[in-house]
mmCIF file of the C-alpha atoms, coordinates in Angstrom:
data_MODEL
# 
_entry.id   MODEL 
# 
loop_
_atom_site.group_PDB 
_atom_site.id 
_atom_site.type_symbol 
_atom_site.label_atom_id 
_atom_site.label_alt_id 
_atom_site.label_comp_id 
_atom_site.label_asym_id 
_atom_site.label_entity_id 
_atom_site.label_seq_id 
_atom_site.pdbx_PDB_ins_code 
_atom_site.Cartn_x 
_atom_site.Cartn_y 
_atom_site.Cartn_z 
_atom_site.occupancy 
_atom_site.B_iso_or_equiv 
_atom_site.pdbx_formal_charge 
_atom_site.auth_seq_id 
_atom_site.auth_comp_id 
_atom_site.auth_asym_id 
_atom_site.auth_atom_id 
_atom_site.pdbx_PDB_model_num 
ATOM 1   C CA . UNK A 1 1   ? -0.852  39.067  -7.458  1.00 0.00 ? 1   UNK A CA 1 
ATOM 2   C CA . UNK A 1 2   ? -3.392  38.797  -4.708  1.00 0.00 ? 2   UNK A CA 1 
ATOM 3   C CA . UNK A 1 3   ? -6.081  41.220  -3.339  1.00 0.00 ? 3   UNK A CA 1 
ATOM 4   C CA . UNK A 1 4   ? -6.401  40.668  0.161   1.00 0.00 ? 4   UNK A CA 1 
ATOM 5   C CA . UNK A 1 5   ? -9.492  41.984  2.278   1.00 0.00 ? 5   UNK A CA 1 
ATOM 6   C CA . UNK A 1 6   ? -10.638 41.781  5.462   1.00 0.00 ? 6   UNK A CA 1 
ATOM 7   C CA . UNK A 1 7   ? -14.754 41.076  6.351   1.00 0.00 ? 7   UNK A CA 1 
ATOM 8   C CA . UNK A 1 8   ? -14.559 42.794  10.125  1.00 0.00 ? 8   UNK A CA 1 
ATOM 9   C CA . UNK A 1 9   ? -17.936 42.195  10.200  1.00 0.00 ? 9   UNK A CA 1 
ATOM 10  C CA . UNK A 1 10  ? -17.572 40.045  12.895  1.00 0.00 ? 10  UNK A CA 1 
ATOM 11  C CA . UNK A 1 11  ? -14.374 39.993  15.380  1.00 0.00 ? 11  UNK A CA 1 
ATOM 12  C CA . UNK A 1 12  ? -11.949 38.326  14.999  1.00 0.00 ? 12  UNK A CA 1 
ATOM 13  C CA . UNK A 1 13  ? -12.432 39.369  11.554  1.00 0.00 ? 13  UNK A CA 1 
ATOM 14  C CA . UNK A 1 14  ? -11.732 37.308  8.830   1.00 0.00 ? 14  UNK A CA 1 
ATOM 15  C CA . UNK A 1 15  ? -8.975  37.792  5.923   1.00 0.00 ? 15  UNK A CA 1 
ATOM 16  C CA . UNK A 1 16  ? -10.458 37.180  1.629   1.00 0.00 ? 16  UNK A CA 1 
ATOM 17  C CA . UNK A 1 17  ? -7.889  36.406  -0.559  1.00 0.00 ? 17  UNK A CA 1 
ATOM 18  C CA . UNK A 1 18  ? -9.112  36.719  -4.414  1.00 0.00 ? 18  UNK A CA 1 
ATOM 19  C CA . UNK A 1 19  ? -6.566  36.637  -7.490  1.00 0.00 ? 19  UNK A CA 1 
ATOM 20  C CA . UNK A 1 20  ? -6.382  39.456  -9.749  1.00 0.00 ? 20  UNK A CA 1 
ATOM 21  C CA . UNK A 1 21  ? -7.319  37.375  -12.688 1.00 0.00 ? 21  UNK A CA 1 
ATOM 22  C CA . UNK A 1 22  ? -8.464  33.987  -13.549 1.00 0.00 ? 22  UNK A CA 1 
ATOM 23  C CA . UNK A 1 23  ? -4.774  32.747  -14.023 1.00 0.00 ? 23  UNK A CA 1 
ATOM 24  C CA . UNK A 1 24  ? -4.015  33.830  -10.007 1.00 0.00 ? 24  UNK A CA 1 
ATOM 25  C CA . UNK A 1 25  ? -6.150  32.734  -7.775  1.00 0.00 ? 25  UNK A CA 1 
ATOM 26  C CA . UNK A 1 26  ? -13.074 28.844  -2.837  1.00 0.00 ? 26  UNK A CA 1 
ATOM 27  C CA . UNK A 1 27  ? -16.234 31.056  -3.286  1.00 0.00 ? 27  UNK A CA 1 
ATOM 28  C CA . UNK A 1 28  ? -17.631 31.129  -7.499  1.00 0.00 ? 28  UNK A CA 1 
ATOM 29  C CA . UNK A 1 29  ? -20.466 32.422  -8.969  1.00 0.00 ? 29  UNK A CA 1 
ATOM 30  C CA . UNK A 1 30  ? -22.147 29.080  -10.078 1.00 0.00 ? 30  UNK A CA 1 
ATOM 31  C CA . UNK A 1 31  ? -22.360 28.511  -13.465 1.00 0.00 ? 31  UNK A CA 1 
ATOM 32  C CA . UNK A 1 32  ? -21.032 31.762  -14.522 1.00 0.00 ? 32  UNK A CA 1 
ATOM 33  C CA . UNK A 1 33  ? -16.826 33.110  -14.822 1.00 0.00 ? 33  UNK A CA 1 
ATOM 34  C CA . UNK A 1 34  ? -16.140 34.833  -11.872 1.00 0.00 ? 34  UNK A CA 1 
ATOM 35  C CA . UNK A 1 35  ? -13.147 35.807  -9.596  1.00 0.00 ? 35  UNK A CA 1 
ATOM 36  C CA . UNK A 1 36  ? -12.632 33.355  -7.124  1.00 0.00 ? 36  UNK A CA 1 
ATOM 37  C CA . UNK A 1 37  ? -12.709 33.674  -3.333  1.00 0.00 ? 37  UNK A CA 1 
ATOM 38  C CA . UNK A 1 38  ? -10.579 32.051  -0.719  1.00 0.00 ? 38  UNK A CA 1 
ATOM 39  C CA . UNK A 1 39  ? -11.474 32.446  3.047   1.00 0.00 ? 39  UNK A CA 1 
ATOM 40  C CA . UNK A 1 40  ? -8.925  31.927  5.777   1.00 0.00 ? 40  UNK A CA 1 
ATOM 41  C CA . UNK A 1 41  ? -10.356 30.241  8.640   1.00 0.00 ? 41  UNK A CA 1 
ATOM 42  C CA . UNK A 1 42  ? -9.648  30.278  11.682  1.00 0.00 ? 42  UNK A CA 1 
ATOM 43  C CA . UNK A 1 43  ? -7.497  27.337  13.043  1.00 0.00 ? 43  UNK A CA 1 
ATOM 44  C CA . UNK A 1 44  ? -9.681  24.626  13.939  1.00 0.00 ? 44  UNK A CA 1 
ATOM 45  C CA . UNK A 1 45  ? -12.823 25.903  12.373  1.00 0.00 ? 45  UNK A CA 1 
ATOM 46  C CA . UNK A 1 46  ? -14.663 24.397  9.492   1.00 0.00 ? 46  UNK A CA 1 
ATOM 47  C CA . UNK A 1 47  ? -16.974 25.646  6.627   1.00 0.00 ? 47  UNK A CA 1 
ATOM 48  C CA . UNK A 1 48  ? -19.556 25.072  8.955   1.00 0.00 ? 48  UNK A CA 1 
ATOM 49  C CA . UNK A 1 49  ? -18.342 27.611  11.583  1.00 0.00 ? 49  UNK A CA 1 
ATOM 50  C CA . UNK A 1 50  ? -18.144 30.516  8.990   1.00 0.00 ? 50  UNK A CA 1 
ATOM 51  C CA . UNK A 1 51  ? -20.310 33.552  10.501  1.00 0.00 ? 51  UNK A CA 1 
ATOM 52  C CA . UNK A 1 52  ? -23.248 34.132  8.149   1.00 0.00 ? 52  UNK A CA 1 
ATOM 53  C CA . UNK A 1 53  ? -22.208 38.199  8.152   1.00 0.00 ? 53  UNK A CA 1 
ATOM 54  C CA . UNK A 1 54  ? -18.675 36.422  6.874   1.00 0.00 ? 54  UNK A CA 1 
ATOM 55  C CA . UNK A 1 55  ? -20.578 34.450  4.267   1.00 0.00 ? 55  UNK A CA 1 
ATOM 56  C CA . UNK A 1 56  ? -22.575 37.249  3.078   1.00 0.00 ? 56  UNK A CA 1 
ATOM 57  C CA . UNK A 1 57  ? -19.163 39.282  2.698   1.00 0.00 ? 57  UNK A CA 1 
ATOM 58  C CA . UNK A 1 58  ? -17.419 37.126  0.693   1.00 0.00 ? 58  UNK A CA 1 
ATOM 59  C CA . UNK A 1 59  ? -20.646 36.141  -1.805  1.00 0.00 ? 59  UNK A CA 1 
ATOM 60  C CA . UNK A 1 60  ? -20.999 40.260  -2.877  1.00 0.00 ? 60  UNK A CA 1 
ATOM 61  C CA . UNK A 1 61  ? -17.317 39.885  -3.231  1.00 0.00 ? 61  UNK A CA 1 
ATOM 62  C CA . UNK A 1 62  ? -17.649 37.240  -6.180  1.00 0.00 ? 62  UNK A CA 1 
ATOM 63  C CA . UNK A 1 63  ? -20.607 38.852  -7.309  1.00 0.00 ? 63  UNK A CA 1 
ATOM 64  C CA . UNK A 1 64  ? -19.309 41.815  -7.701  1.00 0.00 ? 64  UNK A CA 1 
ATOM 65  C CA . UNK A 1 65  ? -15.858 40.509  -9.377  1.00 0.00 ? 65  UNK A CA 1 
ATOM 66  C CA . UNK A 1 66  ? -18.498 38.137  -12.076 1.00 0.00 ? 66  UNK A CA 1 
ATOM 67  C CA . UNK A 1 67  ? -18.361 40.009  -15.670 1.00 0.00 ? 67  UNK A CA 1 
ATOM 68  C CA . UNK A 1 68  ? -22.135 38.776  -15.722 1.00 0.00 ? 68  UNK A CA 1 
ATOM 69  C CA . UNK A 1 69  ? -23.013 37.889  -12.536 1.00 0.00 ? 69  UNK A CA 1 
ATOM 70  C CA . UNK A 1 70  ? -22.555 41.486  -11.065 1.00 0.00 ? 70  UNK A CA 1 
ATOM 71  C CA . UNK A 1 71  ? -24.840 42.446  -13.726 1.00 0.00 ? 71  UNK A CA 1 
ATOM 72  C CA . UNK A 1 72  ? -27.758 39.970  -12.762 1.00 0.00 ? 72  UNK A CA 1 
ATOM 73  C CA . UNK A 1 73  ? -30.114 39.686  -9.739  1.00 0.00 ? 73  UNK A CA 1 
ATOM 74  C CA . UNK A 1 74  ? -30.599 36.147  -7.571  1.00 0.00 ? 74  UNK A CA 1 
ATOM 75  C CA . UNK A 1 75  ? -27.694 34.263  -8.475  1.00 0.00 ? 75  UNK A CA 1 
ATOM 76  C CA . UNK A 1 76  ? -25.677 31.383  -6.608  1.00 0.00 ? 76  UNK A CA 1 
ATOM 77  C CA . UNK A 1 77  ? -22.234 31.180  -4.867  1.00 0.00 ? 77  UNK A CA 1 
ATOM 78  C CA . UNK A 1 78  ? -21.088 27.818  -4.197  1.00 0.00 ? 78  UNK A CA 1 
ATOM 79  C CA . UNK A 1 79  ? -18.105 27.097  -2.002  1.00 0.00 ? 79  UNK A CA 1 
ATOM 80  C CA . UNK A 1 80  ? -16.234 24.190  -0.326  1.00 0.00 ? 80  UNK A CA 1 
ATOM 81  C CA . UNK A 1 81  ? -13.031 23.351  1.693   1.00 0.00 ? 81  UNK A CA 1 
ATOM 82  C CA . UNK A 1 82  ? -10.031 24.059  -0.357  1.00 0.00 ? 82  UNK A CA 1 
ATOM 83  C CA . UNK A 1 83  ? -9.651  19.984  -0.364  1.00 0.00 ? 83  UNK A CA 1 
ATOM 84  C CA . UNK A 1 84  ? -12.744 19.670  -2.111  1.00 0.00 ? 84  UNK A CA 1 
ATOM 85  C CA . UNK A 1 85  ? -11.357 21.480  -5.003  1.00 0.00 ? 85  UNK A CA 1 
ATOM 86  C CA . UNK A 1 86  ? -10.400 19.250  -8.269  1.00 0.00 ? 86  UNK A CA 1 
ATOM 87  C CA . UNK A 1 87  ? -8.235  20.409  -11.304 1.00 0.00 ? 87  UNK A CA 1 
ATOM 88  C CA . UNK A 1 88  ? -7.388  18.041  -13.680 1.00 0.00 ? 88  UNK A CA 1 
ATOM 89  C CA . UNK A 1 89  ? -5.567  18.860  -17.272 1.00 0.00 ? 89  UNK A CA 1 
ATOM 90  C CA . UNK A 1 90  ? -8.553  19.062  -19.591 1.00 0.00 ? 90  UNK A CA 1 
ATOM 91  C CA . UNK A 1 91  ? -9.857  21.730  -17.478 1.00 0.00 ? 91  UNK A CA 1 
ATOM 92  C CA . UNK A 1 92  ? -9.889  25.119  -18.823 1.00 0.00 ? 92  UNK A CA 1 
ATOM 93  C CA . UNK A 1 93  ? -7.628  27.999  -17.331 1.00 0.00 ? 93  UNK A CA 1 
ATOM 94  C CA . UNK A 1 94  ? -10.415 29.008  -13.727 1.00 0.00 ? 94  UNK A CA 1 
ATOM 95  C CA . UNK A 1 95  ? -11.880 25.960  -14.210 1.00 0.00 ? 95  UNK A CA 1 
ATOM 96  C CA . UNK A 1 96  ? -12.521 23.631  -11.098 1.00 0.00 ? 96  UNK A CA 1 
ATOM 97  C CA . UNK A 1 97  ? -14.586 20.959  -10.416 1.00 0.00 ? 97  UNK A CA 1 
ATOM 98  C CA . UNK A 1 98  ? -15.139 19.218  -7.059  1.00 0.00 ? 98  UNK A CA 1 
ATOM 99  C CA . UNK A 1 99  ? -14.132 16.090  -5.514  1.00 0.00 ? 99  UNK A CA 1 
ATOM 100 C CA . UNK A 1 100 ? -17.213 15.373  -3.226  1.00 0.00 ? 100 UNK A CA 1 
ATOM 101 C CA . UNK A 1 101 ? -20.791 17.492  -4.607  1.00 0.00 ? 101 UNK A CA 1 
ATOM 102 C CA . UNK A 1 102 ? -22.174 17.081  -0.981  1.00 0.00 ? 102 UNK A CA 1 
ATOM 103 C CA . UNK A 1 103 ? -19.040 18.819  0.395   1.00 0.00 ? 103 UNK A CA 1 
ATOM 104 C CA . UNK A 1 104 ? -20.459 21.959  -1.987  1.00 0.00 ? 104 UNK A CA 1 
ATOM 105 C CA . UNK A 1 105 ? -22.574 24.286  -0.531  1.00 0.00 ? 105 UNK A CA 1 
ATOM 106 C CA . UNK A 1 106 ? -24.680 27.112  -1.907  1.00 0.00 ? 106 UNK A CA 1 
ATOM 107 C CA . UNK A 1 107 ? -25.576 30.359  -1.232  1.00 0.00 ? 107 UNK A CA 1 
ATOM 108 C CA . UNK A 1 108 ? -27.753 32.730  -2.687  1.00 0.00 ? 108 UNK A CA 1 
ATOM 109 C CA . UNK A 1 109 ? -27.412 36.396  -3.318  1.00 0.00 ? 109 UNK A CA 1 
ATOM 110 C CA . UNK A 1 110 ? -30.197 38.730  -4.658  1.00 0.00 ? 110 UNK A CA 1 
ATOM 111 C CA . UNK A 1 111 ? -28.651 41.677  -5.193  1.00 0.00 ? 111 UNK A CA 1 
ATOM 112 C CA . UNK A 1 112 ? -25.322 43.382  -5.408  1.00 0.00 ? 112 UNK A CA 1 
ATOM 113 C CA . UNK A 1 113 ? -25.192 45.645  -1.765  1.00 0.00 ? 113 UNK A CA 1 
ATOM 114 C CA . UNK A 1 114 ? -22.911 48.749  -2.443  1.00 0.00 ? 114 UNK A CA 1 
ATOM 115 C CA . UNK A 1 115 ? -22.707 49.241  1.251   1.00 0.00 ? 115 UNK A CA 1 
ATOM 116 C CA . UNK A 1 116 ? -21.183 45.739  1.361   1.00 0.00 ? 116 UNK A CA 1 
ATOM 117 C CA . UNK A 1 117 ? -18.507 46.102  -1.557  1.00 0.00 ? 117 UNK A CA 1 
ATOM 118 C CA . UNK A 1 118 ? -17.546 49.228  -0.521  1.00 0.00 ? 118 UNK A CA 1 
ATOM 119 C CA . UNK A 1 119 ? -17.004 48.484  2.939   1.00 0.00 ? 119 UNK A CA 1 
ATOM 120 C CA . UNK A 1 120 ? -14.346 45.962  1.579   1.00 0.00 ? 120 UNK A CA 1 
ATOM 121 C CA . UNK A 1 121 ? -13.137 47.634  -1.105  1.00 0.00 ? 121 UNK A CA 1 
ATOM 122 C CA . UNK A 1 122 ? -11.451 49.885  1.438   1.00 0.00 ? 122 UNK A CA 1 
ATOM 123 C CA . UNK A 1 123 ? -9.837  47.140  3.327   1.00 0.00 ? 123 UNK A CA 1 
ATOM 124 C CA . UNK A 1 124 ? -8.355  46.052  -0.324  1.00 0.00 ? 124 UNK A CA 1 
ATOM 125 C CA . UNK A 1 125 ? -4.449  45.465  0.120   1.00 0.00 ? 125 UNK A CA 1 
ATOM 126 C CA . UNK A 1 126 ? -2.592  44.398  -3.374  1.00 0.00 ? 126 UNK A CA 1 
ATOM 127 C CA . UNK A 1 127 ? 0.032   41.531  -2.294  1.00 0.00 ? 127 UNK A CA 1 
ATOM 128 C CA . UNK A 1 128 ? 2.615   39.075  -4.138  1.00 0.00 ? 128 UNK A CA 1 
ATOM 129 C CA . UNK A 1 129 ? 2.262   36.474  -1.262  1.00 0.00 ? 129 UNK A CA 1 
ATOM 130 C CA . UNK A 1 130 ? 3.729   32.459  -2.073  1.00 0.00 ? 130 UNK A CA 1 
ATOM 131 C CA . UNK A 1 131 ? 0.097   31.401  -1.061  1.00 0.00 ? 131 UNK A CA 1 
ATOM 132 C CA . UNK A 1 132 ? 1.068   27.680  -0.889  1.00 0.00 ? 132 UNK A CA 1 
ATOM 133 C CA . UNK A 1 133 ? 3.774   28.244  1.044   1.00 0.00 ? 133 UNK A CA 1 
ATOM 134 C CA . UNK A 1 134 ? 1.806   30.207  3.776   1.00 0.00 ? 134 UNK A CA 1 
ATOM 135 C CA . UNK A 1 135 ? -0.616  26.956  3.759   1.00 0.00 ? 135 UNK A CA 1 
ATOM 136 C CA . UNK A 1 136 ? 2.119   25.121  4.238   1.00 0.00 ? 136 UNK A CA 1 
ATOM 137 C CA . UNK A 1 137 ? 3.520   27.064  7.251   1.00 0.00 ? 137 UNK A CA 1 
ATOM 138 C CA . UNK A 1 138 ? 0.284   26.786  8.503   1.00 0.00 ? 138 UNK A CA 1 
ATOM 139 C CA . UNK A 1 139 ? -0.507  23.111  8.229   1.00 0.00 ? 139 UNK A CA 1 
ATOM 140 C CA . UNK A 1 140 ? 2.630   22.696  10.026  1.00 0.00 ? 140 UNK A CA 1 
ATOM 141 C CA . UNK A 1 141 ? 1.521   24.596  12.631  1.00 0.00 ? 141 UNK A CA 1 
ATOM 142 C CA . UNK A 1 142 ? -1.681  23.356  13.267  1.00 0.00 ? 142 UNK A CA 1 
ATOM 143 C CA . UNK A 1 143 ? 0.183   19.307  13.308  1.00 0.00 ? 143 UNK A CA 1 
ATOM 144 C CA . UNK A 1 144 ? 3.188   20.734  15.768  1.00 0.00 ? 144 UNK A CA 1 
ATOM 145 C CA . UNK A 1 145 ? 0.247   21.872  17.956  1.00 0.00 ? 145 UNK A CA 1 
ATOM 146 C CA . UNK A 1 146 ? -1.361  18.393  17.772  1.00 0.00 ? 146 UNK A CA 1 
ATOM 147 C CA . UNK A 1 147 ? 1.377   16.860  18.537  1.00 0.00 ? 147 UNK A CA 1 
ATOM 148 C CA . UNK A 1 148 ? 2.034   18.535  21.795  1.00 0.00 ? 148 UNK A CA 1 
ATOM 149 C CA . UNK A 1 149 ? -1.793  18.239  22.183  1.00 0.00 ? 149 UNK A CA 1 
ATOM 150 C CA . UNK A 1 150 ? -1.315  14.384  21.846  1.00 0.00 ? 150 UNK A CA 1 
ATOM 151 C CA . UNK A 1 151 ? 2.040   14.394  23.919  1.00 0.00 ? 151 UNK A CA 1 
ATOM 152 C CA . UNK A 1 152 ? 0.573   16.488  26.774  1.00 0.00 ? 152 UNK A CA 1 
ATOM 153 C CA . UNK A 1 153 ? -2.376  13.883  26.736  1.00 0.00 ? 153 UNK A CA 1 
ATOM 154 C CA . UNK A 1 154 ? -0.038  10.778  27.009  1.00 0.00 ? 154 UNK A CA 1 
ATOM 155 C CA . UNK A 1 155 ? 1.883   12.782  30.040  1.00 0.00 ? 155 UNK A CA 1 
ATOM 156 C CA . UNK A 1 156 ? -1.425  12.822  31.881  1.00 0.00 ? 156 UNK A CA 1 
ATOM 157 C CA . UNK A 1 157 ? -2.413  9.750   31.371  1.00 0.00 ? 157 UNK A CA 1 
ATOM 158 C CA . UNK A 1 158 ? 0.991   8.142   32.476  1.00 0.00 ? 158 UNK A CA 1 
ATOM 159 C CA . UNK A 1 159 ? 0.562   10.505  35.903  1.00 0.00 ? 159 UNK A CA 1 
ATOM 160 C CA . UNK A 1 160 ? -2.608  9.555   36.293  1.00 0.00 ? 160 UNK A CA 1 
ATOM 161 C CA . UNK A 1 161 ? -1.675  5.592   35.860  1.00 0.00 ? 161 UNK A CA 1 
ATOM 162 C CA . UNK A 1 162 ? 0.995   6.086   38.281  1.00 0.00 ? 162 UNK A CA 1 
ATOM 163 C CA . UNK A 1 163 ? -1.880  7.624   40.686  1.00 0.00 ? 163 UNK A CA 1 
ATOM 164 C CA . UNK A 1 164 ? -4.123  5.115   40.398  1.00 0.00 ? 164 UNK A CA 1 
ATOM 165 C CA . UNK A 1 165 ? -1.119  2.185   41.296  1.00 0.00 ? 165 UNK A CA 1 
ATOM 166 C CA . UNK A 1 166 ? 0.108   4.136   44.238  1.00 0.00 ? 166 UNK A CA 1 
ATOM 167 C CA . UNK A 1 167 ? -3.774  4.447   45.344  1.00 0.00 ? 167 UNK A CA 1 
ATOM 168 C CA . UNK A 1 168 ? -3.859  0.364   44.357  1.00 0.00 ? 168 UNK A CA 1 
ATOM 169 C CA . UNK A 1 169 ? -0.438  -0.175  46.302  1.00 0.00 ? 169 UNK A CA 1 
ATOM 170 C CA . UNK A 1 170 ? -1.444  1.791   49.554  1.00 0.00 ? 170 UNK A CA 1 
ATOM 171 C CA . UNK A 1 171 ? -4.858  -0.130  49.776  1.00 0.00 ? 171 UNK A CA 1 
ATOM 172 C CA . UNK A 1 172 ? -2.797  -3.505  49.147  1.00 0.00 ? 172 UNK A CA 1 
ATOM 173 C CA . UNK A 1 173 ? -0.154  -2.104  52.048  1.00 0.00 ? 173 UNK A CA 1 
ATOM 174 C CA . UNK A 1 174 ? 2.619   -3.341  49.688  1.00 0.00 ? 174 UNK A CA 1 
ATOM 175 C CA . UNK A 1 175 ? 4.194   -0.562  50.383  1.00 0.00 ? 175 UNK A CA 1 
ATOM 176 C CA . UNK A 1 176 ? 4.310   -1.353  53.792  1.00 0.00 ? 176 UNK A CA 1 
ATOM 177 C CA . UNK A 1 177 ? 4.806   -4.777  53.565  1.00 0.00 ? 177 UNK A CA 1 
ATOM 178 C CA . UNK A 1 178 ? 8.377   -4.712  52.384  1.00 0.00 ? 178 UNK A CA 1 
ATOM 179 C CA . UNK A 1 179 ? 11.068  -6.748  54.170  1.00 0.00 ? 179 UNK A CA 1 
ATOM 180 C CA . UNK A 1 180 ? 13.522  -3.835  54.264  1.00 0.00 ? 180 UNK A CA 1 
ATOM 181 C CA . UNK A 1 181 ? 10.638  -2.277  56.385  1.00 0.00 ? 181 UNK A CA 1 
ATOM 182 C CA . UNK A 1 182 ? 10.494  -5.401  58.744  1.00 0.00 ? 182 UNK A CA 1 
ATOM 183 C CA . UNK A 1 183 ? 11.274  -5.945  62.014  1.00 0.00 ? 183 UNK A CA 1 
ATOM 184 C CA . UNK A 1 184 ? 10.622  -9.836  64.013  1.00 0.00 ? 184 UNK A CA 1 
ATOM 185 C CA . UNK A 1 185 ? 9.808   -10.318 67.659  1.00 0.00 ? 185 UNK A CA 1 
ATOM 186 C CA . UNK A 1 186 ? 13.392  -11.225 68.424  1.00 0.00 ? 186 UNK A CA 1 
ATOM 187 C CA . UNK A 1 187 ? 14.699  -8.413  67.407  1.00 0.00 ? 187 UNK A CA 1 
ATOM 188 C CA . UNK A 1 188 ? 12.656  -6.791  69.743  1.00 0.00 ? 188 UNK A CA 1 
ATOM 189 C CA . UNK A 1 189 ? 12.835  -8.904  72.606  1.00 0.00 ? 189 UNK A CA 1 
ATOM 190 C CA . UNK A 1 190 ? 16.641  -8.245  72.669  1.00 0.00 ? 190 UNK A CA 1 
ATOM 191 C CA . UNK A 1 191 ? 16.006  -4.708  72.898  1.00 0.00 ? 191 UNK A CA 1 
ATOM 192 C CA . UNK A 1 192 ? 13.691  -5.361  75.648  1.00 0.00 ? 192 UNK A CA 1 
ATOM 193 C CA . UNK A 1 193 ? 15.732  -7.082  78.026  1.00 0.00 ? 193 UNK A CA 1 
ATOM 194 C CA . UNK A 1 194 ? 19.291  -5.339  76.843  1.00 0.00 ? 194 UNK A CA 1 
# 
């Protein structure tokens, strides 16, 4: 099971998946057990583009899903892409580590801001969702777009090559110059004196 929520804090808003449990479902308290976060981005943004209001959103989420952290003042949320994300066997069950630490960022939350939770709370839809497979769908998307991106590109530039040697073939006059097109003085004399 997933909770989803939306952060409309900024439009278009932004959809916050988080699992019911540990075993279900990437935002984490640091250091502590918490529920963890998943933001959908928008296609073709990076972790980078996330709106601060967004950010802010989905750190008093995990916060306020941490058995201690939603207890405790001035604690950390990291987060990364999803690709960042390592599990290997040893690993406990909502245990992750990371495959690049500079791809990890931090951010840090005072205080738990009931205005905040509450606000999402109500947006809170309970949802059985095949989460890989709607990654999947996605991903496919987003290459099928490229590809017509990249074929649309390649269409230009073969117009525009074609341009440029009609442009190269006018200024030569070779398409003037061709012998279907020509015509000798003795033809014309004949005509002349017919």
């Amino acid at each position: 099971m997933v909770f989803y929520f939306t952060s409309a804090v900024v439009n278009p808003p932004y959809t916050i998946y988080m699992g019911k449990d540990k075993y279900e479902s990437k935002f984490h308290v640091d250091k502590l057990s918490s529920a963890h976060v998943y933001l959908r981005l928008p296609k073709g943004a990076t972790i980078n583009d996330i709106p601060p209001e967004v950010l802010i959103d989905c750190a008093q989420l995990v916060k306020n899903n941490s058995i201690q952290g939603c207890k405790m003042n001035n604690i950390n949320v990291v987060y990364t892409p999803w690709a960042n994300l390592k599990k290997t066997g040893d690993m406990d069950v909502g245990q992750i580590g990371f495959h690049k630490q500079r791809e990890v960022k931090i951010v840090a939350v005072e205080k738990k801001v009931n205005e905040i939770v509450n606000r999402l709370e109500k947006t809170k839809e309970e949802r059985y969702p095949d989460l890989a497979a709607e990654k999947e769908s996605r991903d496919r998307e987003e290459r099928n777009e490229k590809k017509a991106q990249l074929q649309e590109q390649k269409k230009k530039e073969k117009e525009e090559q074609k341009r440029k040697k009609e442009m190269e073939d006018l200024r030569n006059y070779t398409s003037l110059m061709k012998s279907e097109n020509m015509k000798t003085n003795e033809v014309r004399t004949k005509m002349i004196n017919q």
